[in-house]
C-alpha positions in Angstrom: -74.7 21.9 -32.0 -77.5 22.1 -29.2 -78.9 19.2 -28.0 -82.4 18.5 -28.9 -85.0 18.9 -26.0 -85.8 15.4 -24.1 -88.3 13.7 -25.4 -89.7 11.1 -23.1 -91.8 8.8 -25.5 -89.2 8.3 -27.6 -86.8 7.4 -25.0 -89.2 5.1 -23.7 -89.6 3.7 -27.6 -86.3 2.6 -27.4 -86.3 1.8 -23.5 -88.6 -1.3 -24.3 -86.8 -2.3 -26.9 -84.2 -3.2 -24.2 -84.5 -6.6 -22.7 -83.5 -5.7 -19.0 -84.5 -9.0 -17.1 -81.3 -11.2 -16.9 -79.3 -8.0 -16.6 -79.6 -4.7 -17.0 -76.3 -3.7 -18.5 -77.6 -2.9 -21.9 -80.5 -0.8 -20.2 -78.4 1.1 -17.8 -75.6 2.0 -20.6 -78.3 4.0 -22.5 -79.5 5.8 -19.4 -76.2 7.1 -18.9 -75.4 7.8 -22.4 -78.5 10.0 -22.3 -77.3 11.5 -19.2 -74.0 12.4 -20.8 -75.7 13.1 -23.9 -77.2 16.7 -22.3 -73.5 16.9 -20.1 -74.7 15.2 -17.3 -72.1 13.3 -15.4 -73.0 10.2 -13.5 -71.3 7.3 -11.6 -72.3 3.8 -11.4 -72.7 2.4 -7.8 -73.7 -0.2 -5.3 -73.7 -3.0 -7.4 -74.9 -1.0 -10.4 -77.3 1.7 -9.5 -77.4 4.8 -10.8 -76.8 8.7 -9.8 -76.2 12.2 -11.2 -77.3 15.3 -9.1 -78.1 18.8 -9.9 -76.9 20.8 -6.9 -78.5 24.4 -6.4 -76.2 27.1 -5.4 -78.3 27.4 -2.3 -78.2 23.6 -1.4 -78.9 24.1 2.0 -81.6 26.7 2.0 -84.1 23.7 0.6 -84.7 19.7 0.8 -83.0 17.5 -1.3 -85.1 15.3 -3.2 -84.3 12.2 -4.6 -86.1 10.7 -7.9 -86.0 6.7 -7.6 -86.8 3.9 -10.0 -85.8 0.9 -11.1 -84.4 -0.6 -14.7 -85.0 -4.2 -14.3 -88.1 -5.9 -15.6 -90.0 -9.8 -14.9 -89.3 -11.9 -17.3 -90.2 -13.0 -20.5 -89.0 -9.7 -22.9 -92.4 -8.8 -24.4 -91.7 -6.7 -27.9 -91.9 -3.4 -28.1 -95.2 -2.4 -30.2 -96.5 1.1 -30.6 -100.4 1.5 -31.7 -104.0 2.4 -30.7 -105.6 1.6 -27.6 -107.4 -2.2 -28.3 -110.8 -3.1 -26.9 -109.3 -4.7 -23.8 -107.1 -1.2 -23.0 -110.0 0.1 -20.4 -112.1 -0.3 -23.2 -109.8 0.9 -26.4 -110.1 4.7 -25.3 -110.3 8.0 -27.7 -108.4 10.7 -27.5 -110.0 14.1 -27.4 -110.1 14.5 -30.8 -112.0 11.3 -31.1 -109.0 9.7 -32.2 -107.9 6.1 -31.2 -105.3 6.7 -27.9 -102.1 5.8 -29.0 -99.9 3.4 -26.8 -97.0 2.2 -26.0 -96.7 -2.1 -25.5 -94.0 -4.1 -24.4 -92.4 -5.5 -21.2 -91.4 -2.5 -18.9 -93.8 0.1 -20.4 -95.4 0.9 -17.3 -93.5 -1.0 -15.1 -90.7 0.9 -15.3 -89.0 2.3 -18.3 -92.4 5.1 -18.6 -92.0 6.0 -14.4 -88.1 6.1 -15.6 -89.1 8.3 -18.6 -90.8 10.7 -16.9 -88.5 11.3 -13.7 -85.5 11.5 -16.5 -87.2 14.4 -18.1 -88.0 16.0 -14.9 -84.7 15.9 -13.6 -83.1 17.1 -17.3 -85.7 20.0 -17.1 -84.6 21.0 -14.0 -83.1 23.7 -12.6 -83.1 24.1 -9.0 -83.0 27.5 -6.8 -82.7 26.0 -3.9 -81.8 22.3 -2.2 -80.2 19.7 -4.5 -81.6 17.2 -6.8 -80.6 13.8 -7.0 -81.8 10.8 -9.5 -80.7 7.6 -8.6 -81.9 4.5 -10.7 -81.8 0.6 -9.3 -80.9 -2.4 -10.8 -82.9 -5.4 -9.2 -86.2 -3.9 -7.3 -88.0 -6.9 -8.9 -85.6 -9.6 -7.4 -83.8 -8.6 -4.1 -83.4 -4.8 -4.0 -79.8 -5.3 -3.4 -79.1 -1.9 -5.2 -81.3 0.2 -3.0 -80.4 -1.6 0.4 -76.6 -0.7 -0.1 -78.1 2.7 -1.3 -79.5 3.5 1.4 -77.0 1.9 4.4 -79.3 -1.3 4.9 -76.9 -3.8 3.7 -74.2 -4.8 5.9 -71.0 -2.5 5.2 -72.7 -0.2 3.8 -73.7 3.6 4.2 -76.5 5.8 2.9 -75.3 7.5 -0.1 -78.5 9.3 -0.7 -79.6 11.0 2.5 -82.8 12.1 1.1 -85.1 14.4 2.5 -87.9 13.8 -0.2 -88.4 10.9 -2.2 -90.3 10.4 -5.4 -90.8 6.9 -6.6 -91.5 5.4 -10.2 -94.1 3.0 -10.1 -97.3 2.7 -12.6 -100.1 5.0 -10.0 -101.9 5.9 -13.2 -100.7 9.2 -12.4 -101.8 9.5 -8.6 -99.6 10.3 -6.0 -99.6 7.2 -3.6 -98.8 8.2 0.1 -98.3 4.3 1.2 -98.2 1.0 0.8 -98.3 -2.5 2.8 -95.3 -4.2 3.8 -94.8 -7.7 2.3 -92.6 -10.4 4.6 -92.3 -14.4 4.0 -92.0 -16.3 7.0 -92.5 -19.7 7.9 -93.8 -21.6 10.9 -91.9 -25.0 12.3 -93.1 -27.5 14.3 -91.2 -30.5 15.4 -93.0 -33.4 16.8 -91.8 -36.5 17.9 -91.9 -39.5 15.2 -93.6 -43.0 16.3 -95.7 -46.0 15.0 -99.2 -44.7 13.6 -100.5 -47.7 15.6 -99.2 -46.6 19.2 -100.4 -44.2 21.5 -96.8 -42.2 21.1 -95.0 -39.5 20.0 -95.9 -36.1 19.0 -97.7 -35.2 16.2 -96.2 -32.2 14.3 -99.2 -32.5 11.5 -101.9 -32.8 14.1 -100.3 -29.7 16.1 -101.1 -27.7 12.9 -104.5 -27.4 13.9 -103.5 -25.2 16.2 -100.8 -22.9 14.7 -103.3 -22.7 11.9 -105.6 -21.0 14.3 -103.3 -18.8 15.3 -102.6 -17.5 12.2 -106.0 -16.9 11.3 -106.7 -14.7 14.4 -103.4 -13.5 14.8 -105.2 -10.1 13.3 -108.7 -10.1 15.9 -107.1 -6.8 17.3 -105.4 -4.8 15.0 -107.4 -1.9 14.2 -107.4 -0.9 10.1 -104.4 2.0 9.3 -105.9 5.1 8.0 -104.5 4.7 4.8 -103.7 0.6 4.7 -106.7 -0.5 6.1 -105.9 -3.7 8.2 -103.2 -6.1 8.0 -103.2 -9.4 6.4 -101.3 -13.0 7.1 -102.2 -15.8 4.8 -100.7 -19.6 5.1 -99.6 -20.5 1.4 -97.9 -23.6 1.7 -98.5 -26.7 4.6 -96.1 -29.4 4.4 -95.4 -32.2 6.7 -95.1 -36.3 7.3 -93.0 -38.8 5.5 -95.0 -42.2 5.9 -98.8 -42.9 5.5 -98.3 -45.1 8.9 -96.3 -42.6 11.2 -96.9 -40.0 13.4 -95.0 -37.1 11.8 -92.4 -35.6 14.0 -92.4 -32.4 11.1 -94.4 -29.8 9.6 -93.6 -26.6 8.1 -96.3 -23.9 7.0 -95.8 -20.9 5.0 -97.3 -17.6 5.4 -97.0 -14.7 3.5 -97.5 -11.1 5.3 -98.8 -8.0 4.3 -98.0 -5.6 7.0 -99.1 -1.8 7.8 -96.8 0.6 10.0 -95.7 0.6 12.7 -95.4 -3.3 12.6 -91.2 -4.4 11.9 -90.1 -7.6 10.0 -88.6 -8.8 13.5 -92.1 -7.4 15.4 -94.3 -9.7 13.0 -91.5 -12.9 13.6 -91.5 -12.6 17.1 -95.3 -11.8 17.6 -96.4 -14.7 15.6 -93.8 -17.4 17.6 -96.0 -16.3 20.6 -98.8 -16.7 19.3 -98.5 -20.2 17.9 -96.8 -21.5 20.9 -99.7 -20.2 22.9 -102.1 -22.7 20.5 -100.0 -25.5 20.2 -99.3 -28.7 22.4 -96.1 -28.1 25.2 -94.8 -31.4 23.8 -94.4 -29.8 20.0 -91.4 -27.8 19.2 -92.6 -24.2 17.5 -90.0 -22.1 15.6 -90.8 -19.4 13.5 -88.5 -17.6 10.9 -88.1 -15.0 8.2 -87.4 -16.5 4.8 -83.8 -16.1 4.1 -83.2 -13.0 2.2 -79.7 -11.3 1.1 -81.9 -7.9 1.7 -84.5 -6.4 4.2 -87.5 -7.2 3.3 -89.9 -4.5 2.3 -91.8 -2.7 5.5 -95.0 -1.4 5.2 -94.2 2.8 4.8 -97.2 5.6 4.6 -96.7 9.7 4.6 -98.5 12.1 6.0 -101.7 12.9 2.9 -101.3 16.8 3.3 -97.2 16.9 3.2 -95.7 19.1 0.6 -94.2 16.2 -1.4 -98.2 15.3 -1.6 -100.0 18.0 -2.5 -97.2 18.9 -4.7 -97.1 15.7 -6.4 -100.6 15.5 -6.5 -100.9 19.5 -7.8 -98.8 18.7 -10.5 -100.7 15.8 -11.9 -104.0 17.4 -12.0 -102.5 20.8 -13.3 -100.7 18.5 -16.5 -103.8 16.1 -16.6 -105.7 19.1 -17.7 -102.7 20.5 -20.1 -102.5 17.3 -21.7 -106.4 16.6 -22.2 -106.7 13.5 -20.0 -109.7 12.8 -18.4 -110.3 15.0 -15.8 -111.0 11.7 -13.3 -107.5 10.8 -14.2 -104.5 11.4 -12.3 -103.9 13.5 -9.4 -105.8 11.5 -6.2 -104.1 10.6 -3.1 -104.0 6.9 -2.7 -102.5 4.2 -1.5 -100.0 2.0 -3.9 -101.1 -1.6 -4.1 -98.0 -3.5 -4.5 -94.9 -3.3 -2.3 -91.6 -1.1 -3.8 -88.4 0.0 -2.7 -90.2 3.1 -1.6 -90.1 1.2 1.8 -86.5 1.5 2.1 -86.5 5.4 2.1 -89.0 5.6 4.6 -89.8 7.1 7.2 -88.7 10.5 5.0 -91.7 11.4 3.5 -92.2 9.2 0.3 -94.3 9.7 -3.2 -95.0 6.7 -5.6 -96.0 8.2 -8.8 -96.1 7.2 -12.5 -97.8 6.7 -15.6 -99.9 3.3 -16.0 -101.2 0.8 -13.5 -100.8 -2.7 -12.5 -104.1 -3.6 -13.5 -107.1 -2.2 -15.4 -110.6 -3.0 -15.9 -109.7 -6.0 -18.3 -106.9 -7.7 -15.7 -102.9 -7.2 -14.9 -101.4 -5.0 -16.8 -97.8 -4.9 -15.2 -96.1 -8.0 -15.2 -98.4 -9.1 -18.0 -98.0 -10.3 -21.3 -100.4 -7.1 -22.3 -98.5 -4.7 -20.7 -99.2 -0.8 -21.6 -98.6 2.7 -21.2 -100.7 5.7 -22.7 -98.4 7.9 -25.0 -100.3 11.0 -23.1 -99.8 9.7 -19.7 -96.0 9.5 -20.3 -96.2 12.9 -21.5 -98.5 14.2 -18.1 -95.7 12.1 -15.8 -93.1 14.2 -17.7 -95.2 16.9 -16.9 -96.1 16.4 -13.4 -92.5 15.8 -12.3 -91.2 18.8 -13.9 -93.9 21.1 -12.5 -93.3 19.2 -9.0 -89.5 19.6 -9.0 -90.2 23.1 -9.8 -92.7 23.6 -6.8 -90.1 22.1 -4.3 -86.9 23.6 -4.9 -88.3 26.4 -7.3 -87.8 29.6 -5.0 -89.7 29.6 -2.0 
């Protein structure tokens, strides 16, 4: 008996059905029991990723490209619910029939189980002339990526297993192909004083000496020009604590700042280029220490690709080509852009990198993503499915 075409809405049906926040067991067995389902054979990796390949008989003559995403979700499990587009869906949309849209509700609908849907029937659909194709699926991008750093060699002891040329990444672009995205490190800034009576003229005072590290953090940008694609870098202080008595001088103080970097800046780079300067702001007799937040993984570095690379204007092709097959909008789908939220897309860098998927974090109503409302358009899965096909085909069709 022949296996029934892929269908990627109903996979994705059942994919949100899935709770996959306190593990993704349950979510990853039915990925692989679709895999073997149309005789694909996979292993399970790394702490539980994900990969099968389709290898072209000419596997050097092309790239090898790599489709990524993730299976984990945020918590809570939001319950699967298929319908019409509501008022508060970017306005409860028609289709071009005049039609309510129909969608697709529940936690990982967009972020990721419709990305996942789509790159699944890509890589099912394909059939590549030349290179190698390679889909390899993450367990915890929304917690500490440690599936993708041992993936990719950036955990201790361990190697890169994908060696990617090309990457394509899941992520709700509301089907544009996103070229880059910011960095996002944690870091935080201490200063150590010198305890003493409030009354006396003594000590050093840590809170006092915040004043100045303060500063420094809010011109630590004056000269960094914007990135072409990022626009300029940002560093905000989150959370300021310090002192232990109301009639001490405070001989601690810690602040908090959360980083939202653009290339070529490095986790270490930022560290040590903020140490200097807060020191340079704050008094010789206060200690200054700054350090990244402790983190089992790297933390995500700002990545970007060059607009008119291949991988782009393949991506990018694609989407507007099944935009138009599939009747969206034609303002839908198929812009170059940068992604708004930081991914694992950062770890593959600097190989030319593509974050693409159906859905978006927010809409004109609020989050979407991450959000109790969370959506997907049933046609937008079906233009992803589309897209990837048509951009698999484009890359290691032959040339």
């Amino acid at each position: 008996m022949t296996e029934a075409a892929f269908d990627p809405v109903s996979f994705l049906e059942r994919a949100v059905r899935i709770p996959s926040r306190e593990s993704v067991d349950e979510a990853r067995a039915f990925v692989v029991e679709t895999l073997d389902r149309f005789g694909i054979e996979c292993e399970v990796v790394a702490g539980g990723c994900v990969l099968a390949e389709k290898r072209s008989d000419a596997p050097e003559e092309g790239p090898h490209l790599v489709l990524n995403t993730h299976l984990d979700t945020v918590t809570p499990h939001v319950p699967f619910e298929r319908g019409d587009a509501r008022d508060d869906e970017r306005g409860g949309s028609e289709d071009a029939g005049g039609a309510p849209e129909a969608v697709i509700r529940g936690r990982g609908s967009c972020d990721a189980k419709g990305p996942l849907a789509a790159l699944l029937a890509g890589f099912l659909a394909a059939d590549p002339e030349r290179g190698r194709l390679t889909l390899a699926l993450t367990p915890d991008e929304e917690s500490l990526s440690l599936g993708a750093a041992a993936l990719t060699g950036k955990l201790p002891g361990t190697d890169d297993r994908l060696d990617g040329d090309l990457f394509l990444v899941g992520e709700p672009t509301g089907l544009d192909a996103c070229t880059a995205a910011k960095g996002r490190f944690q870091g935080t800034v201490e200063l150590s004083g010198t305890a003493a009576h409030a009354a006396e003229f003594a000590g050093a005072n840590a809170v006092a000496a915040a004043e100045g590290a303060l500063a420094a953090v809010r011109t630590f940008d004056e000269d960094a020009g914007d990135h072409p694609q990022l626009g300029p870098p940002k560093l905000t202080p989150t959370v300021i604590e310090g002192g232990g008595a109301t009639n001490q001088v405070p001989a601690d103080c810690e602040i908090t700042v959360d980083r939202r970097s653009v290339p070529p800046e490095t986790a270490e780079g930022f560290r040590s280029s903020l140490a200097d300067a807060v020191r340079a702001r704050v008094p010789d007799d206060v200690g200054v220490a700054v350090a990244l937040t402790d983190r089992e993984s790297p933390f995500f570095e700002a990545f970007s690709t060059d607009p008119d690379h291949e991988l782009v204007e393949a991506v990018a092709n694609a989407a507007r080509a099944s935009g138009e097959s599939t009747g969206l909008p034609a303002d839908r789908g198929g812009a170059v852009r940068p992604f708004g939220a930081a991914t694992e897309a950062s770890y593959f860098a600097p190989a030319p990198t593509v974050v693409f998927g159906p859905g978006d974090l927010a809409d004109d109503a609020g989050a979407v993503a991450h959000a109790e409302r969370e959506y997907v358009r049933v046609r937008e899965v079906e233009a992803a499915a589309e897209t990837v096909e048509r951009a698999i085909d484009a890359l290691l069709g032959d040339a």
